[in-house]
Backbone of each chain as nested JSON, in Angstrom:
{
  "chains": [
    {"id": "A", "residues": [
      {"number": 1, "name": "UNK", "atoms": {"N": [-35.075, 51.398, -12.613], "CA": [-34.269, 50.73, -11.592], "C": [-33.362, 51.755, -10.919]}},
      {"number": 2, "name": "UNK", "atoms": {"N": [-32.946, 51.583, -9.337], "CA": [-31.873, 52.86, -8.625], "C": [-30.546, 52.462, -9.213]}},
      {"number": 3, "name": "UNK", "atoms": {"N": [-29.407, 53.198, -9.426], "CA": [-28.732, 52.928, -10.064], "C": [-27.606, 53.449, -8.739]}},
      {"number": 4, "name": "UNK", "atoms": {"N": [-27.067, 52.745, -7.823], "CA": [-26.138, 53.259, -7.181], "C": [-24.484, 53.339, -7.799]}},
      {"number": 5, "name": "UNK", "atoms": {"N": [-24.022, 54.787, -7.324], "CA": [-22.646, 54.876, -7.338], "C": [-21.886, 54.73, -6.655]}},
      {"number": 6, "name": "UNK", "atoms": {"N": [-20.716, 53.54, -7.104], "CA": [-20.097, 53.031, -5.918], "C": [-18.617, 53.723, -6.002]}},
      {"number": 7, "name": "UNK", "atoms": {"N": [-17.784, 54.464, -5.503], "CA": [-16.337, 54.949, -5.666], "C": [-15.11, 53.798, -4.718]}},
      {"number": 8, "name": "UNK", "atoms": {"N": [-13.671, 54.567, -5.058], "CA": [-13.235, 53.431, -4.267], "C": [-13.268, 53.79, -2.636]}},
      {"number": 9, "name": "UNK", "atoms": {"N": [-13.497, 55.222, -2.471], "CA": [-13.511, 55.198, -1.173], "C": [-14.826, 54.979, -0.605]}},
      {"number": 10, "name": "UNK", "atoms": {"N": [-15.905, 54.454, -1.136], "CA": [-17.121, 53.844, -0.573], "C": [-16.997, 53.325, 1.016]}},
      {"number": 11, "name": "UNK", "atoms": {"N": [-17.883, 53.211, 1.589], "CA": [-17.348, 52.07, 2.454], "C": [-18.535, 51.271, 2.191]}},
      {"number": 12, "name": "UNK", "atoms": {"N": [-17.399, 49.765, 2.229], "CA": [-18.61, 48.613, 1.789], "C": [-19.797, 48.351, 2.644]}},
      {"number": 13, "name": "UNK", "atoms": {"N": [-19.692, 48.46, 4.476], "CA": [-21.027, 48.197, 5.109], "C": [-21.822, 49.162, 4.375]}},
      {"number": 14, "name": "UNK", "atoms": {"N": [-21.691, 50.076, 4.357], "CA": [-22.938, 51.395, 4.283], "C": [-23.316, 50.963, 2.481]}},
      {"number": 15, "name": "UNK", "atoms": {"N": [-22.478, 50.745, 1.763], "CA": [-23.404, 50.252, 0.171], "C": [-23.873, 49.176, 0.499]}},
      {"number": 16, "name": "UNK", "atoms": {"N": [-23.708, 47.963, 1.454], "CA": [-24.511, 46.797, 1.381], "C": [-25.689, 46.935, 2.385]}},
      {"number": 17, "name": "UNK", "atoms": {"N": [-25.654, 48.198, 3.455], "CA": [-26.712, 48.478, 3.902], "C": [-28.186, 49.129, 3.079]}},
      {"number": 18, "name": "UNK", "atoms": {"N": [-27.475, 49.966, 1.733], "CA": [-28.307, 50.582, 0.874], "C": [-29.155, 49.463, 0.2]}},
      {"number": 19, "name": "UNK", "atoms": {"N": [-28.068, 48.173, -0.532], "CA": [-28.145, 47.655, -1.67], "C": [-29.152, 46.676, -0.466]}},
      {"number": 20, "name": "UNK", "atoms": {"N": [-29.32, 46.101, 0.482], "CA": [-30.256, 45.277, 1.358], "C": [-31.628, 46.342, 1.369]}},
      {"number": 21, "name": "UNK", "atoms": {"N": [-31.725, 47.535, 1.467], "CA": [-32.999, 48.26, 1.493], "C": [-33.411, 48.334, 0.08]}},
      {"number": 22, "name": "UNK", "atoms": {"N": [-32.81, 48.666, -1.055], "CA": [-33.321, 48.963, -2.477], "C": [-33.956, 47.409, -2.816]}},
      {"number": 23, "name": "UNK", "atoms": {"N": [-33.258, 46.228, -2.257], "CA": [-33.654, 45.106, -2.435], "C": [-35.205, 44.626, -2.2]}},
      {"number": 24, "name": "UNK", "atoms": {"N": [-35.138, 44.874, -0.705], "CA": [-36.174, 44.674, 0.139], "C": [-37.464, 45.283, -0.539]}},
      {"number": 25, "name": "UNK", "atoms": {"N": [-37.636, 47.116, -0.913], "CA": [-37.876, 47.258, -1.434], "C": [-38.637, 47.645, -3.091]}},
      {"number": 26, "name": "UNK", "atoms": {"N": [-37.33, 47.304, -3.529], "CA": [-37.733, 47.1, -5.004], "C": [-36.962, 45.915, -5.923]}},
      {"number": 27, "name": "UNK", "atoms": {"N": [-36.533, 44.985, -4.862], "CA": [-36.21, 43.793, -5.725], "C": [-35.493, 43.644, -6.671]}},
      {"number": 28, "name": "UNK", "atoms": {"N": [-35.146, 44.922, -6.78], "CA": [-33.448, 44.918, -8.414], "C": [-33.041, 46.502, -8.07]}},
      {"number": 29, "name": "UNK", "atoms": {"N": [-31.311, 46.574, -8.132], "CA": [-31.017, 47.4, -7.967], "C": [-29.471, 47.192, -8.863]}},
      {"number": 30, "name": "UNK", "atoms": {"N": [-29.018, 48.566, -9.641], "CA": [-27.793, 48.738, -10.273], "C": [-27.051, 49.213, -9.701]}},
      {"number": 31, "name": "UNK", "atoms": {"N": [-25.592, 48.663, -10.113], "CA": [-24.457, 49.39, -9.082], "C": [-23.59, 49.809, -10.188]}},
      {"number": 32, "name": "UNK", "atoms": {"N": [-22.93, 50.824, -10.003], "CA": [-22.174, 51.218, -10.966], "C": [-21.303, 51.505, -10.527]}},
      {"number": 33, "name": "UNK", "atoms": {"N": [-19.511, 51.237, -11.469], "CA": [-17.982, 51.233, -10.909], "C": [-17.088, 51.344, -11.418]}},
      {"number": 34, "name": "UNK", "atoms": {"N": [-16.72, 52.498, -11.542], "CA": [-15.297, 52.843, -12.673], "C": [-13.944, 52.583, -12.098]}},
      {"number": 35, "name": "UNK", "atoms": {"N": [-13.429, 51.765, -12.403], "CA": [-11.589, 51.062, -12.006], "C": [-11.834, 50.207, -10.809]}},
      {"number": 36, "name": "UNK", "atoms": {"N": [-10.505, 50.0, -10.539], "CA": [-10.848, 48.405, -9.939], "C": [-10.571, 48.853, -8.737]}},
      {"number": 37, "name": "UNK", "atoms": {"N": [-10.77, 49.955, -8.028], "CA": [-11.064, 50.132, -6.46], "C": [-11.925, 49.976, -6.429]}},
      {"number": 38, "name": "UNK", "atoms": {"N": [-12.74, 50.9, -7.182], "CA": [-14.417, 50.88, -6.829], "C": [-15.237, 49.661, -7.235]}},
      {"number": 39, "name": "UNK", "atoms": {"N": [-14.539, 48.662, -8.233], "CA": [-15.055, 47.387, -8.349], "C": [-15.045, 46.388, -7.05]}},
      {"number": 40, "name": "UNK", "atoms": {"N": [-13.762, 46.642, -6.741], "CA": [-13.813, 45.804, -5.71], "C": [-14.048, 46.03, -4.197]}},
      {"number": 41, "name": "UNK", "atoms": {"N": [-14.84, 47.359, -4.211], "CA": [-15.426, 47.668, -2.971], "C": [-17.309, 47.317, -3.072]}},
      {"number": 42, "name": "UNK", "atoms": {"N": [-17.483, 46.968, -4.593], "CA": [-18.689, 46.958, -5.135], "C": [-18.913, 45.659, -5.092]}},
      {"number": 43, "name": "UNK", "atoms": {"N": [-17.555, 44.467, -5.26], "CA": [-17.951, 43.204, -4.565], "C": [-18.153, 42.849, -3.709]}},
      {"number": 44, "name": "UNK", "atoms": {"N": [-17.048, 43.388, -3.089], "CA": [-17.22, 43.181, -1.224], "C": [-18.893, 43.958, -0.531]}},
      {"number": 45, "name": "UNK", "atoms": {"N": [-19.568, 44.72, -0.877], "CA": [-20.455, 45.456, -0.589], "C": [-21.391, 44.245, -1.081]}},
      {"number": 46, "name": "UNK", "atoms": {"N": [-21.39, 43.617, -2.383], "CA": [-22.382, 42.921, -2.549], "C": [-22.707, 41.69, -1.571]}},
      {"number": 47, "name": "UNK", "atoms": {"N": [-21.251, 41.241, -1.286], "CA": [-20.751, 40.04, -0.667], "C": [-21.618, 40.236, 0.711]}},
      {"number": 48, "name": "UNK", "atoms": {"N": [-21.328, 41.18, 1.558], "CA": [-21.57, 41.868, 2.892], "C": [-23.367, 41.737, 2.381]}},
      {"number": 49, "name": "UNK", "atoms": {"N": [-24.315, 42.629, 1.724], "CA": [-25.492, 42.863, 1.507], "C": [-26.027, 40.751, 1.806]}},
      {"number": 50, "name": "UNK", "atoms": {"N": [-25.262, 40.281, 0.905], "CA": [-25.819, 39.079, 0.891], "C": [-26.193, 38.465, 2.243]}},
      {"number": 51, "name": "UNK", "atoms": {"N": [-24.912, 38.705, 3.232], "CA": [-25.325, 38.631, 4.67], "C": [-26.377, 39.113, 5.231]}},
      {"number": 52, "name": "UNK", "atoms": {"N": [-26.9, 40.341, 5.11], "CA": [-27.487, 41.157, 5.367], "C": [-28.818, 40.72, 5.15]}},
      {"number": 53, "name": "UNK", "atoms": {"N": [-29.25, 40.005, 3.662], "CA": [-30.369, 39.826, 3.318], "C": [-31.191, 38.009, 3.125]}},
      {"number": 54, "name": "UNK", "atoms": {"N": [-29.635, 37.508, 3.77], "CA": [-30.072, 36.301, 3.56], "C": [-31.126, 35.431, 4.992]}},
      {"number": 55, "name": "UNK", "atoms": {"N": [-30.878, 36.206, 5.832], "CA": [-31.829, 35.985, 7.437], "C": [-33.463, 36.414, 6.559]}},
      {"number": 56, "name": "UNK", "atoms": {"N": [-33.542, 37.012, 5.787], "CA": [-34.968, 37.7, 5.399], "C": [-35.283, 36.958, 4.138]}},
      {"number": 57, "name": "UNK", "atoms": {"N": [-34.859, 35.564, 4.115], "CA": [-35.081, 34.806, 3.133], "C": [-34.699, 35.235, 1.33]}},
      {"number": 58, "name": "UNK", "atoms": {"N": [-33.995, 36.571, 1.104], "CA": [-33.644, 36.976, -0.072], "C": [-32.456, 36.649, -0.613]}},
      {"number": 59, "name": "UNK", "atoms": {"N": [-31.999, 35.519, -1.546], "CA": [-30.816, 35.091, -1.618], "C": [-30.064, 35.665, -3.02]}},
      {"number": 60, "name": "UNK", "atoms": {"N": [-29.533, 37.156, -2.759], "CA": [-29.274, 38.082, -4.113], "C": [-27.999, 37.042, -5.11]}},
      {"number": 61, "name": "UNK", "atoms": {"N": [-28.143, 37.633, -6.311], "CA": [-27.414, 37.66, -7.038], "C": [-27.059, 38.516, -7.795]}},
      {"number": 62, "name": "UNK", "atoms": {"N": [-25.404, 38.408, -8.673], "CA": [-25.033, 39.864, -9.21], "C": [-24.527, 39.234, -10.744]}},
      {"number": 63, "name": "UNK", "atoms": {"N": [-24.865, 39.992, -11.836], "CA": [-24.272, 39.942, -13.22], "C": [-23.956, 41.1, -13.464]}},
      {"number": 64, "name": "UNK", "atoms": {"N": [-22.658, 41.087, -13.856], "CA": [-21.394, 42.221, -14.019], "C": [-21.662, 42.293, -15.735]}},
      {"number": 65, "name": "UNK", "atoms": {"N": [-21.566, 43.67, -16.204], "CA": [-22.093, 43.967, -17.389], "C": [-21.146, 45.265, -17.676]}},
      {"number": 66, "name": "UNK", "atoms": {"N": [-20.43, 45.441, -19.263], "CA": [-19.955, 46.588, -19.408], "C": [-21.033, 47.617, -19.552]}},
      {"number": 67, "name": "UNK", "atoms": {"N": [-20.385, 49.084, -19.583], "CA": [-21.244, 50.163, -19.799], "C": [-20.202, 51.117, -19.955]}},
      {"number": 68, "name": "UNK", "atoms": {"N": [-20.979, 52.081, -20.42], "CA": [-20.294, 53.45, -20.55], "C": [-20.64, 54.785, -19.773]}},
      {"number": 69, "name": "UNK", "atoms": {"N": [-19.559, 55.167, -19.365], "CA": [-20.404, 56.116, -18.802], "C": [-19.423, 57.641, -18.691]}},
      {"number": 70, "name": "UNK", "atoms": {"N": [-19.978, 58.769, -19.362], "CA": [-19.316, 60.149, -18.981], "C": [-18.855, 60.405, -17.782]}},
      {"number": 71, "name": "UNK", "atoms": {"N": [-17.763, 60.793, -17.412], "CA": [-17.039, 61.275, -16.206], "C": [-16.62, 62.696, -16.51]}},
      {"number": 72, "name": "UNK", "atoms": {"N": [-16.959, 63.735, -16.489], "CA": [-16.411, 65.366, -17.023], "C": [-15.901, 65.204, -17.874]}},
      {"number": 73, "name": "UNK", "atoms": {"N": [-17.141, 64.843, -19.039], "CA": [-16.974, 64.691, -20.916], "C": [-16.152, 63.787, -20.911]}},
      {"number": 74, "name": "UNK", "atoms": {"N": [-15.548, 63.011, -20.577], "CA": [-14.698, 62.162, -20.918], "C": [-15.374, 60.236, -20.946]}},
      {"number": 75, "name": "UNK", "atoms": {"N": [-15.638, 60.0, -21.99], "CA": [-16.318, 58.847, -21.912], "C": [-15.502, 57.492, -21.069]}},
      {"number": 76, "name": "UNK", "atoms": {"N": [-15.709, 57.03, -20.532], "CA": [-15.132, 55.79, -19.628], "C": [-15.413, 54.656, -19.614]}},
      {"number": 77, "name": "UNK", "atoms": {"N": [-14.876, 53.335, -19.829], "CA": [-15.919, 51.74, -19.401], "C": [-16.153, 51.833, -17.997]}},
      {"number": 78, "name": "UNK", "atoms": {"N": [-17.323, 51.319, -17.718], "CA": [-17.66, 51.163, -16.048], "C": [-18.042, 49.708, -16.324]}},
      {"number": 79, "name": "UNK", "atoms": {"N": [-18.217, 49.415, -15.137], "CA": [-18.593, 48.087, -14.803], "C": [-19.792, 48.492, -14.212]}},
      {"number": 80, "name": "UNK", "atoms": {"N": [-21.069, 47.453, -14.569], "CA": [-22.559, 47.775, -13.685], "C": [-22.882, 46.286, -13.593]}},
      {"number": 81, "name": "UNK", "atoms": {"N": [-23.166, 46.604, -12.177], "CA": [-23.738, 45.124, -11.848], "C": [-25.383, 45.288, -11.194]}},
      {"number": 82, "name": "UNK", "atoms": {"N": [-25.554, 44.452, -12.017], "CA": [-27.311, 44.32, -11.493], "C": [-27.393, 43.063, -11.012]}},
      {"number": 83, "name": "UNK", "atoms": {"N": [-28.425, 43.55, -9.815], "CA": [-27.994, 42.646, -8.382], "C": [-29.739, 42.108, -8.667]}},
      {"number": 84, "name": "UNK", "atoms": {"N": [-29.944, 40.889, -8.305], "CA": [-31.346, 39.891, -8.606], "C": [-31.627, 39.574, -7.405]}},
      {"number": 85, "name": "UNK", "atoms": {"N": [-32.776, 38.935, -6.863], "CA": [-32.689, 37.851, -6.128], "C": [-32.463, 36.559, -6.975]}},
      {"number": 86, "name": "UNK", "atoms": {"N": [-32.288, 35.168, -6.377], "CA": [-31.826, 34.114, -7.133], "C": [-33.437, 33.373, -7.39]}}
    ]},
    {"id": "B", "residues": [
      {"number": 1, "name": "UNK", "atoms": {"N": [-15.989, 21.139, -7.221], "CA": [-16.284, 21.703, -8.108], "C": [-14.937, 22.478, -8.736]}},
      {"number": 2, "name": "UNK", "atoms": {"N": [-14.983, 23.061, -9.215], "CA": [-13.518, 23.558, -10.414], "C": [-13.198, 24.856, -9.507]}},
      {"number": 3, "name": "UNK", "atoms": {"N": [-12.073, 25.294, -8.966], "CA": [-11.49, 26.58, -8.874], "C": [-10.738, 27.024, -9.602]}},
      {"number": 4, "name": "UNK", "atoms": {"N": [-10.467, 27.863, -9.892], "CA": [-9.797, 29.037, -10.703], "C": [-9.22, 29.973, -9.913]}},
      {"number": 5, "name": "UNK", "atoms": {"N": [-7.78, 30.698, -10.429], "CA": [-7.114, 31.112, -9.327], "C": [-7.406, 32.411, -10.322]}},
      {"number": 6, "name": "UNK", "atoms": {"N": [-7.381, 33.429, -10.184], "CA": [-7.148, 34.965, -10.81], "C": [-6.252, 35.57, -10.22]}},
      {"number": 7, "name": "UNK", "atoms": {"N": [-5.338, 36.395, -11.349], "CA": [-4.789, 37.527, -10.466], "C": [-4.897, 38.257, -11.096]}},
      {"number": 8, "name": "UNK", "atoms": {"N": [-4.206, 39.697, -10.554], "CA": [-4.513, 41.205, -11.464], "C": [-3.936, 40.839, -12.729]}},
      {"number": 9, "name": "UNK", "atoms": {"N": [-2.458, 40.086, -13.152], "CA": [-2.025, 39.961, -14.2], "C": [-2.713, 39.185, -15.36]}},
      {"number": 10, "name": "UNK", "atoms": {"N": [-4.283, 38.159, -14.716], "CA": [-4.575, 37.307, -15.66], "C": [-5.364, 38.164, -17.14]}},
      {"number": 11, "name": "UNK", "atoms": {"N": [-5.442, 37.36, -18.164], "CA": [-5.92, 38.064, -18.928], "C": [-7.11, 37.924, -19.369]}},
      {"number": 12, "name": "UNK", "atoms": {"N": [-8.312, 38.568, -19.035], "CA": [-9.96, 38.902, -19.083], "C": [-10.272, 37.937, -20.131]}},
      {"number": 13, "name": "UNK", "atoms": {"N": [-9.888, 37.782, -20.848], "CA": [-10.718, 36.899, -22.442], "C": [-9.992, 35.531, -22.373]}},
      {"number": 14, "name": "UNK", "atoms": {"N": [-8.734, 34.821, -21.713], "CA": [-8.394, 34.008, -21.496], "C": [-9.047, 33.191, -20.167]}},
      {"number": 15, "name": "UNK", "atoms": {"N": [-9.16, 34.554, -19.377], "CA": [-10.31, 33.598, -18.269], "C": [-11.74, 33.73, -18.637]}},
      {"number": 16, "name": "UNK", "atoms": {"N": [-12.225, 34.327, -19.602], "CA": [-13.456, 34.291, -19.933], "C": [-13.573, 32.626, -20.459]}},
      {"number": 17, "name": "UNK", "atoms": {"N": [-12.725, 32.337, -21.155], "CA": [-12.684, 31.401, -22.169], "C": [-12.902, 30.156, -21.209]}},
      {"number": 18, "name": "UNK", "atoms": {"N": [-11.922, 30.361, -20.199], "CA": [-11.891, 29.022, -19.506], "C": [-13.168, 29.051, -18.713]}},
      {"number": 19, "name": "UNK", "atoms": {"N": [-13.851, 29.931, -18.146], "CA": [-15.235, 30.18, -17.614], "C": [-16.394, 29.822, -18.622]}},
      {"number": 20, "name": "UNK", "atoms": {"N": [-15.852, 29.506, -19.803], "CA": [-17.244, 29.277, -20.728], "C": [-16.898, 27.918, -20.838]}},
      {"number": 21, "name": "UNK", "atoms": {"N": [-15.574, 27.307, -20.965], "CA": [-15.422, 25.792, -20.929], "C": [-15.807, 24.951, -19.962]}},
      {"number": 22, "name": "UNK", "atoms": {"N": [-15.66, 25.471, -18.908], "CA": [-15.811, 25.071, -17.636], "C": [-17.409, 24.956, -17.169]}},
      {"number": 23, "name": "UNK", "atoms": {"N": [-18.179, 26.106, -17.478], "CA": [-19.53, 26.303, -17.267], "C": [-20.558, 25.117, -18.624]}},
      {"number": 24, "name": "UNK", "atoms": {"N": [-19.984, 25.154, -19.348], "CA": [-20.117, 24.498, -20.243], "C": [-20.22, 22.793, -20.311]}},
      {"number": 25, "name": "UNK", "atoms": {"N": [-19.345, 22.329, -19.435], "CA": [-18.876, 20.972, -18.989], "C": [-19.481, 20.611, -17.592]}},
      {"number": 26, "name": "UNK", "atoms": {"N": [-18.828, 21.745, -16.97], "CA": [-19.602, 21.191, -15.27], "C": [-20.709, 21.932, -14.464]}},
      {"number": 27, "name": "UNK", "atoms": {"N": [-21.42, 23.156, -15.183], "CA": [-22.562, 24.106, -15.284], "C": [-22.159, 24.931, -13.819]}},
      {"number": 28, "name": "UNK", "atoms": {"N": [-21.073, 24.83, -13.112], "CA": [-20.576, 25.469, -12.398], "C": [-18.764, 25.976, -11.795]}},
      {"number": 29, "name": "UNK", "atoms": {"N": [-18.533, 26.967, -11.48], "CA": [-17.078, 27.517, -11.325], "C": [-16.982, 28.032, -10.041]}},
      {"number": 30, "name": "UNK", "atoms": {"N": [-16.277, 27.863, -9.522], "CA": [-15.65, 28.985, -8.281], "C": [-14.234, 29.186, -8.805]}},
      {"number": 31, "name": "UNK", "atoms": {"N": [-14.391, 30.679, -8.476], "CA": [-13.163, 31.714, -9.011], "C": [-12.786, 32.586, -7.774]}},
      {"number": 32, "name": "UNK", "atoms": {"N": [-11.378, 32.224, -7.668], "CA": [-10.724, 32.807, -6.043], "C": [-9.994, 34.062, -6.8]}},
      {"number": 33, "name": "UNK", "atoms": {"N": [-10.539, 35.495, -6.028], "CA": [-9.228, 36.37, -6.382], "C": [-8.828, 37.352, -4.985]}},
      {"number": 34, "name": "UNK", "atoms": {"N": [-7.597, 37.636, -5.183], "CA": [-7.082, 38.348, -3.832], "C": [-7.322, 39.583, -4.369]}},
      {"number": 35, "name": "UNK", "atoms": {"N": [-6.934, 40.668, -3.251], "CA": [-6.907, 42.085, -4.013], "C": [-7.391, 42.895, -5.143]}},
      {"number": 36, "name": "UNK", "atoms": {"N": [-7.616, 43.78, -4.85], "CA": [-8.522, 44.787, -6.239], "C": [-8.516, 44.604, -7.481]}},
      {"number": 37, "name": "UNK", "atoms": {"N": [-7.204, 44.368, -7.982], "CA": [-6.398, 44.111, -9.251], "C": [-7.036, 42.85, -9.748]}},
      {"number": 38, "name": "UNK", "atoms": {"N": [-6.998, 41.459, -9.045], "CA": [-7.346, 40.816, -9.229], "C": [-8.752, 40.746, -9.079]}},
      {"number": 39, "name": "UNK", "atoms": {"N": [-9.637, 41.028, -8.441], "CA": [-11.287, 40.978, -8.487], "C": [-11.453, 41.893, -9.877]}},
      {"number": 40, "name": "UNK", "atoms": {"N": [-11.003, 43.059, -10.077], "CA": [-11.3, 43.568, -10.906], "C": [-11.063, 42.394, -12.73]}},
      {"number": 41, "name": "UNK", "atoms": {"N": [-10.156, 42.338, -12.661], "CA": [-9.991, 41.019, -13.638], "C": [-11.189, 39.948, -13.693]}},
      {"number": 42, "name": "UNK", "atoms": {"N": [-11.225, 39.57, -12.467], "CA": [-12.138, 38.79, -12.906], "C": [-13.613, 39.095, -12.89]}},
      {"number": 43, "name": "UNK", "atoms": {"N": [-13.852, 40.157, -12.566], "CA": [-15.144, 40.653, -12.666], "C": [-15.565, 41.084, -14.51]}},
      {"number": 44, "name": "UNK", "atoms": {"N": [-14.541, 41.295, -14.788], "CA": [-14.467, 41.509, -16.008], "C": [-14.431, 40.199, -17.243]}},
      {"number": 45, "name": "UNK", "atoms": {"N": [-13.603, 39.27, -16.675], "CA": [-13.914, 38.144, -17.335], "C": [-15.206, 37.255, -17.168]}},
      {"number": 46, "name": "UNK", "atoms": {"N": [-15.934, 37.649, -15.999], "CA": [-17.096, 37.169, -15.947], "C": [-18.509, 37.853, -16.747]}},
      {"number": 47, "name": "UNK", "atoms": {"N": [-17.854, 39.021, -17.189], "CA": [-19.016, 39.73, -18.081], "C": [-18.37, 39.271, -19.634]}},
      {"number": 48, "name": "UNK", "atoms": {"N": [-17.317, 38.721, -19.763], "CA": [-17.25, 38.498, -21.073], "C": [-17.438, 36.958, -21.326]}},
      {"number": 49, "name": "UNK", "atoms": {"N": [-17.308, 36.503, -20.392], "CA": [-17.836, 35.04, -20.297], "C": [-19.535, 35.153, -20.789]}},
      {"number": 50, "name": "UNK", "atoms": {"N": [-20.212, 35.985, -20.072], "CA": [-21.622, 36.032, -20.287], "C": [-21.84, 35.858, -21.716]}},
      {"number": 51, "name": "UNK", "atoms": {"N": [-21.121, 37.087, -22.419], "CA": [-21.13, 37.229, -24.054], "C": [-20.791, 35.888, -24.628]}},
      {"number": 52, "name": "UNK", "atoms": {"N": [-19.973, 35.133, -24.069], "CA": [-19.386, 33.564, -25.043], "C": [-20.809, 32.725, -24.906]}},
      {"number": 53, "name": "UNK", "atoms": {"N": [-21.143, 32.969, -23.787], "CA": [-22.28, 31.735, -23.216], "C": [-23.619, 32.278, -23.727]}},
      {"number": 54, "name": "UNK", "atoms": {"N": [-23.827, 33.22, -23.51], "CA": [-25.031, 33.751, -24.191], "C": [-25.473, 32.877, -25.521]}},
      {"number": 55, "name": "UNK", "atoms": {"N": [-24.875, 32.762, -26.026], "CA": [-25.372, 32.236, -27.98], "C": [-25.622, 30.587, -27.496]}},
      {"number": 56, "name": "UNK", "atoms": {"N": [-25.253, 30.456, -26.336], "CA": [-25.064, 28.837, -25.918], "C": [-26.716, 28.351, -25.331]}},
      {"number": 57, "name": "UNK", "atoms": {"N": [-27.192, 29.776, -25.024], "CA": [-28.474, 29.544, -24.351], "C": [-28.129, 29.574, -22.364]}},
      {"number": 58, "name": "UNK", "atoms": {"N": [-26.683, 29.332, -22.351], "CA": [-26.544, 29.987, -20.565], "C": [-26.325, 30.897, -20.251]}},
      {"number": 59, "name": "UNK", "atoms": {"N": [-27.418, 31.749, -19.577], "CA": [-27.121, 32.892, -18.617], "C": [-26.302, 32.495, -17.324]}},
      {"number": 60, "name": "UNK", "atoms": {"N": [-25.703, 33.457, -17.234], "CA": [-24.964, 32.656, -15.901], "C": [-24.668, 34.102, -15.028]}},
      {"number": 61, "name": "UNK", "atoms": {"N": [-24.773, 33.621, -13.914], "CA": [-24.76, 35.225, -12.68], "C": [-23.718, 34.699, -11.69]}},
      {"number": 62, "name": "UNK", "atoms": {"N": [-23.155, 35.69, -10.788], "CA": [-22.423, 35.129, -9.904], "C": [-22.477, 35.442, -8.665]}},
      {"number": 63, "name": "UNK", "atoms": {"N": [-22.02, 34.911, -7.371], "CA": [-22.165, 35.084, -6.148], "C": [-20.939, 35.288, -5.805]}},
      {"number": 64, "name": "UNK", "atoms": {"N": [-20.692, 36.487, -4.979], "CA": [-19.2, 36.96, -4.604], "C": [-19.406, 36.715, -2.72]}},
      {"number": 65, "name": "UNK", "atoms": {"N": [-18.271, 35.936, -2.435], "CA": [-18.534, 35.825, -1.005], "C": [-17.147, 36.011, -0.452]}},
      {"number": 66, "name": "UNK", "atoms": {"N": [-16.927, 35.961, 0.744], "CA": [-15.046, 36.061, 1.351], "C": [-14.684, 34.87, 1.813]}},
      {"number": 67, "name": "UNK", "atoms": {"N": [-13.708, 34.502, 1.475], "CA": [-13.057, 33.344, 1.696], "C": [-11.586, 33.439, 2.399]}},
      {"number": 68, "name": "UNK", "atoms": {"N": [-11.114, 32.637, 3.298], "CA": [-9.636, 33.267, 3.308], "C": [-8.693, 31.855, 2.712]}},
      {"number": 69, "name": "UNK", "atoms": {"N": [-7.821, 32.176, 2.254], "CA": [-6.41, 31.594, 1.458], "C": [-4.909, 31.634, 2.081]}},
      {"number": 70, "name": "UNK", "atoms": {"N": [-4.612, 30.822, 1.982], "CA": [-3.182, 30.453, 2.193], "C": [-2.118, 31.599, 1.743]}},
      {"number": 71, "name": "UNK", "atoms": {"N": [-1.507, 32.451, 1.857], "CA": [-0.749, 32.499, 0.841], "C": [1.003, 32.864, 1.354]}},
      {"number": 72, "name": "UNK", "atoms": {"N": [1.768, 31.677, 0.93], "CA": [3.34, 31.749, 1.575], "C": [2.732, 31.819, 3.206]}},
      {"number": 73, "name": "UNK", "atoms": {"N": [1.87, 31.21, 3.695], "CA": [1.901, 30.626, 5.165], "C": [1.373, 32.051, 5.631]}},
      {"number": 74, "name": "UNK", "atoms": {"N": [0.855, 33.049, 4.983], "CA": [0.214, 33.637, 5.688], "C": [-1.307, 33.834, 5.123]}},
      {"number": 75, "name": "UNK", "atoms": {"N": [-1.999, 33.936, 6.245], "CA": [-3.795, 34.049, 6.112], "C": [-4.101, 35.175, 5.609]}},
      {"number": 76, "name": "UNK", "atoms": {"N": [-4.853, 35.295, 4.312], "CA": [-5.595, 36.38, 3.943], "C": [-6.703, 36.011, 3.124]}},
      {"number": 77, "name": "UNK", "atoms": {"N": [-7.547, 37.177, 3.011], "CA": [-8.916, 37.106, 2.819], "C": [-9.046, 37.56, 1.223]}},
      {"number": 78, "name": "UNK", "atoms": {"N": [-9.836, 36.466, 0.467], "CA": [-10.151, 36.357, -0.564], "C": [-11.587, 36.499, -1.183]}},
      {"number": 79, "name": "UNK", "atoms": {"N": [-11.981, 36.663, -2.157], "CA": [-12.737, 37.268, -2.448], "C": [-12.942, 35.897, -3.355]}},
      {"number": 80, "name": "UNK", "atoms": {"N": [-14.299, 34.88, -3.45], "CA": [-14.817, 33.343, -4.084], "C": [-15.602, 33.942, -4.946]}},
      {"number": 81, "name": "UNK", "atoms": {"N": [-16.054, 33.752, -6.425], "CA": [-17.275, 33.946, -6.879], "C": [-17.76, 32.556, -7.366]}},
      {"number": 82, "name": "UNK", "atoms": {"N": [-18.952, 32.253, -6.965], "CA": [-19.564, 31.192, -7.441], "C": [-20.371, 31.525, -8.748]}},
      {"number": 83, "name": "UNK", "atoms": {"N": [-19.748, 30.94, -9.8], "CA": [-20.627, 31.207, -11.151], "C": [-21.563, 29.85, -11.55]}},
      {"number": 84, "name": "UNK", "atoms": {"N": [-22.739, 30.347, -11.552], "CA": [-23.775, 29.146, -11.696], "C": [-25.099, 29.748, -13.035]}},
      {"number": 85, "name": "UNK", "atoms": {"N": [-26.011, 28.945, -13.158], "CA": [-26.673, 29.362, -14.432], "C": [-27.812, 30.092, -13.631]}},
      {"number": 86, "name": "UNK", "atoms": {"N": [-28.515, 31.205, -14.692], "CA": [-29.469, 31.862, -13.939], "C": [-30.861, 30.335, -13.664]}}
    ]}
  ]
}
């Protein structure tokens, strides 16, 4: 599965433009988000994609899941959300 | 259907809890949060909700959309998640 990285300075059109092609595409895609900027640019991005993909009959969904993940050796919780269609 | 208010201050396993009662009783939630702080919270209580519900036999995913809210008479934009069963 693509595993996108989302930061807080993301900008949300351009990840929900990605997360609408990986969709289209390949029908499941991971997002990954360490602290709550980048979480909540990772909702809003999902939120936005949903627009994006719902004219093309794909009506996504997202389950938010812990994870871990190294940041320069330093282990971290991230948040990963894997995005479905419904 | 049931809303739920979140904020950055709520606490992840207390709104998990009420997200598993709630999903549990009426097989659906909408959860309003403003700002980062708060999405982040509840993005988090919605992955630990998963863990309560899981043993229950409900998967449950969510839909993050924008909403706007009242708040002290001024308009701002909120962030809805609709939690429903997979």
């Amino acid at each position: 599965m693509d595993i996108l990285k989302v930061s807080s300075r993301s900008n949300p059109n351009a990840v929900a433009g990605t997360i609408s092609a990986l969709m289209k595409s390949d029908n499941e895609v991971e997002i990954q988000a360490v602290g709550a900027g980048a979480i909540n640019q990772t909702v809003k991005s999902i939120a936005i994609a949903r627009g994006y993909l719902a004219p093309t009959g794909l009506d996504i969904v997202c389950i938010p899941a812990f994870t871990n993940v190294d940041i320069d050796g330093v282990e971290r919780t991230a948040i990963k959300f894997i995005i479905e269609t419904k």
